[in-house]
N, C-alpha and C positions, 0 to 999 in steps of 0.2 A: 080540807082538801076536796075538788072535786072529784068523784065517784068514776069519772073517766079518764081521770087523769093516773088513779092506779099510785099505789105504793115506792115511793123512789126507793129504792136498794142503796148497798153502801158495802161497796166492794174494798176490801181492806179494813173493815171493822176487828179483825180477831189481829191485826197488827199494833192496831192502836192499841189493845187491850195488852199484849203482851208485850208491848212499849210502856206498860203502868200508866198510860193517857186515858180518855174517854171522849166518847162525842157526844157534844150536845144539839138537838134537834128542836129547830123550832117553828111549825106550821101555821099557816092562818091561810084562811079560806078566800080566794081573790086575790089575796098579796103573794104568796110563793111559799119558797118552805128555804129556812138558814140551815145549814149546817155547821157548827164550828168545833173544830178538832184540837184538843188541848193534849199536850205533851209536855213529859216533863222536862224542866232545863237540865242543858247537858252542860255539865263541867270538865274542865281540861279541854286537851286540841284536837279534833277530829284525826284519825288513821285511814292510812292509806291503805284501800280494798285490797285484796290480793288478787294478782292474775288469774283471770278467767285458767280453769283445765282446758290444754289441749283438747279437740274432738276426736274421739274413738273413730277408729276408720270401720267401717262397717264391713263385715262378713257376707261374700257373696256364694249362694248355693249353687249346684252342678244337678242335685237328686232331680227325680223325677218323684212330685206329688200327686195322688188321689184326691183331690175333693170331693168331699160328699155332702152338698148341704141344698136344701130344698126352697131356700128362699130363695129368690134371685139376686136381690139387694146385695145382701149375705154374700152371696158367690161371688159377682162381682166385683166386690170391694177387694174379698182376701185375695179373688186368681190377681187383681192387677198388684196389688201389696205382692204379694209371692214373687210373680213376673218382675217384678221391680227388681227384687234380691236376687232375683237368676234363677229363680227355681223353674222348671218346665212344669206345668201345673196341669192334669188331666181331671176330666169334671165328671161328676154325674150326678142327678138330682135323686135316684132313688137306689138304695140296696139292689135291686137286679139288673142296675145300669150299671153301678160299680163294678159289681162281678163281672160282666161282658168287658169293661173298661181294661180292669185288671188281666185278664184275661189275653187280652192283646198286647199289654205294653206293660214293659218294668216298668216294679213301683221300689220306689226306696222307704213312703213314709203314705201312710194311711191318716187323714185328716176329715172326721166327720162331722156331723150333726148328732150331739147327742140323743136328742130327739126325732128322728126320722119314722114318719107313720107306718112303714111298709114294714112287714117281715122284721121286727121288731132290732130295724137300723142298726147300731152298731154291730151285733151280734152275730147278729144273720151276717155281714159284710167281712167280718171276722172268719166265722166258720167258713166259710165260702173260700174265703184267699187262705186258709189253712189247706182245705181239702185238694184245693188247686196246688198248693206247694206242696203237699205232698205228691199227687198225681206225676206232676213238674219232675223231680225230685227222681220219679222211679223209670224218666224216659230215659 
C-alpha cells in the first residue's frame, strides 16, 4: 500500500465478529486492496423486523439558565442547544460576571465550567448566589 494512501478502516468490523463471520483483507501495492466478508449460512426463513418505537416527544423548559463557561465554542454550542429546548439562557464567562448576572435576573438552575481560572469557579459562584439568597431572603 502506498504511504499516502493511509490505512482503509472497516467500519462494521465488530459486527461481523459477532455475526461469528470474519474478514479477510488482502493488499498489494499498485493493484488496490480486496476485502471479503464471510458470514455464516443462515438456515430457516428470515423474520419480520419489528416496528420501529414511536419518537418520545421532547420536553420543553420555561427556567431561566446561568451559564458559566469560558470557552466561547463551549458557550455557543450549549446557549443555542438550551435555546432550542426553551430554556432562556443567561451567560457569563467568569465567576464575577456570574455574580453580577445572577444578581439581576432569576435563576432557576446554575450551569458551569468545572474548571473556571478565576476565584476558584464553581465555588466562589456558589458562595456568591448563596450569600445573595440569603441577603434576597431578608428583604
Amino acid at each position: 500500500m502506498h504511504p499516502e494512501q493511509g490505512c482503509p478502516s472497516i467500519d462494521g468490523g465488530g459486527d461481523v465478529t459477532q455475526a461469528q463471520g470474519y474478514i479477510w483483507v488482502y493488499s498489494e501495492l499498485g493493484k488496490g486492496t480486496t476485502f471479503k466478508i464471510y458470514l455464516p449460512r443462515v438456515t430457516g426463513s428470515a423474520q419480520p423486523m419489528p416496528p420501529p418505537h414511536p419518537t418520545a416527544s421532547i420536553a420543553y423548559g420555561t427556567e431561566h439558565i446561568l451559564l458559566v463557561e469560558d470557552n466561547p465554542d463551549v458557550l455557543a454550542t450549549t446557549v443555542a442547544l438550551l435555546n432550542s429546548l426553551g430554556y432562556t439562557v443567561l451567560t457569563a464567562t467568569t465567576p464575577k460576571e456570574a455574580i453580577r448576572v445572577a444578581q439581576a435576573h432569576p435563576i432557576d438552575l446554575l450551569v458551569t465550567d468545572v474548571v473556571l481560572l478565576q476565584m476558584q469557579g464553581v465555588r466562589s459562584v456558589r458562595a456568591h448566589l448563596r450569600d445573595f439568597e440569603q441577603e434576597f431572603a431578608r428583604t
